[in-house]
C-alpha positions in Angstrom: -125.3 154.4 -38.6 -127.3 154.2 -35.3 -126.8 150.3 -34.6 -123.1 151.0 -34.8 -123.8 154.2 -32.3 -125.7 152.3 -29.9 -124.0 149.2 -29.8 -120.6 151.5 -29.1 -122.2 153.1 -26.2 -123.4 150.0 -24.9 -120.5 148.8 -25.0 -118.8 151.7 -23.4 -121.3 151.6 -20.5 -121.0 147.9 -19.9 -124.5 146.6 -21.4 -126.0 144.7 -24.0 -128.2 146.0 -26.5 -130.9 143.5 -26.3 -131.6 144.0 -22.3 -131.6 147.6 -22.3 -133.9 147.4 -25.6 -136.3 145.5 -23.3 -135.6 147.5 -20.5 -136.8 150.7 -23.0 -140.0 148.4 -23.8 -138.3 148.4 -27.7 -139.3 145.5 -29.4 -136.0 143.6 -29.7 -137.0 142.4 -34.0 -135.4 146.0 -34.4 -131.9 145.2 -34.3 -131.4 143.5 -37.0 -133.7 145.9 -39.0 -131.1 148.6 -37.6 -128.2 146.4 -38.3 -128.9 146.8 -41.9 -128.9 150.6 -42.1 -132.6 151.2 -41.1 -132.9 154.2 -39.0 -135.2 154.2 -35.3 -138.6 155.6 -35.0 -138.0 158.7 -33.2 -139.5 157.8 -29.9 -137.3 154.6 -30.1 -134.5 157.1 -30.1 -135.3 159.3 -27.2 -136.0 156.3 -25.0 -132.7 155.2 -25.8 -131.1 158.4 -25.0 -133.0 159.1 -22.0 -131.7 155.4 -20.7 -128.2 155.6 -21.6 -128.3 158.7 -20.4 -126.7 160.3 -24.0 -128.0 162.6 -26.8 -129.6 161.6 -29.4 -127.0 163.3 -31.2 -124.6 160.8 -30.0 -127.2 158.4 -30.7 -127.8 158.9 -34.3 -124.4 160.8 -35.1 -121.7 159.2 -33.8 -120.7 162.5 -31.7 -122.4 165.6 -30.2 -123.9 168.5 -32.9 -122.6 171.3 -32.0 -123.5 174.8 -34.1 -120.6 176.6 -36.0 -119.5 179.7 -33.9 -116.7 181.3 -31.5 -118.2 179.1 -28.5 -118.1 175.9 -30.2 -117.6 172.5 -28.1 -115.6 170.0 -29.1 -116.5 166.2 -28.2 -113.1 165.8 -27.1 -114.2 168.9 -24.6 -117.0 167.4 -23.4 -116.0 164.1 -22.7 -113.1 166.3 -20.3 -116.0 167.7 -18.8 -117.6 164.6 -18.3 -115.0 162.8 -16.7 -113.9 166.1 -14.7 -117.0 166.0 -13.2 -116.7 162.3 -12.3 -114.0 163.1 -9.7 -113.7 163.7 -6.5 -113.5 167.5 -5.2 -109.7 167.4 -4.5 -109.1 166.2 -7.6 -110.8 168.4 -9.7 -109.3 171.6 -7.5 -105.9 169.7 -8.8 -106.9 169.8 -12.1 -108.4 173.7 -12.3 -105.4 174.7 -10.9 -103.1 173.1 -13.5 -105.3 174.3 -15.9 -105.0 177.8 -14.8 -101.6 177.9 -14.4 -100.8 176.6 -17.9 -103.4 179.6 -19.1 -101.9 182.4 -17.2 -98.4 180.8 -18.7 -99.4 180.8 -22.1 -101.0 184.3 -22.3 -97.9 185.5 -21.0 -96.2 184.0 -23.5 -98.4 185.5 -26.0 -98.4 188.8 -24.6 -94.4 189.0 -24.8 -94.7 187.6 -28.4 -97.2 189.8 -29.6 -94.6 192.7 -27.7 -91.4 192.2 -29.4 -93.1 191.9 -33.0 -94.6 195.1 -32.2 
């Protein structure tokens, strides 16, 4: 339900839905029509995005749409990404590197799993 999806990112961003709604130049009467299940017009929808600085998928799903297929991105793996690139350079060097160790370790493990089955 969008209300439900906007009001949770406002809330997550710190902000109320009836400033940034005026701040959007959204007549504010649509809340409570969107409170009730009715779905934005889709410039309403973009604005929004565009302001909270989200998707539209977000907006109107609850979560990013991501396409089926070997490349597929979780929301879980973009809200690592998101707060990855929040942080400062030394810290995100920190993190790489963990990453990248625990990689190397666990294809090593695979590779000598995969060798004494074989």
């Amino acid at each position: 339900m969008f209300w439900d999806n906007f009001k949770k990112i406002c809330d997550e961003k710190g902000l109320k839905p009836t400033p940034v709604l005026k701040e959007c130049g959204i007549s504010t009467g649509s809340i409570g029509r969107w409170q009730k299940g009715a779905s934005p017009y889709a410039d309403a929808v973009l604005t929004i995005a565009e302001y909270l600085n989200c998707s539209t998928d977000v907006l109107l799903r609850g979560s990013e749409y991501i396409r089926s297929g070997e490349n597929q991105v979780s929301s879980d793996e973009l809200k690592m990404l998101e707060m990855y690139r929040y942080l400062p350079e030394a810290s995100q060097e920190f993190i790489y590197d963990s990453i990248e160790a625990a990689y190397e370790k666990e294809i090593k493990r695979k590779e000598a799993s995969s060798q004494s089955l074989a």
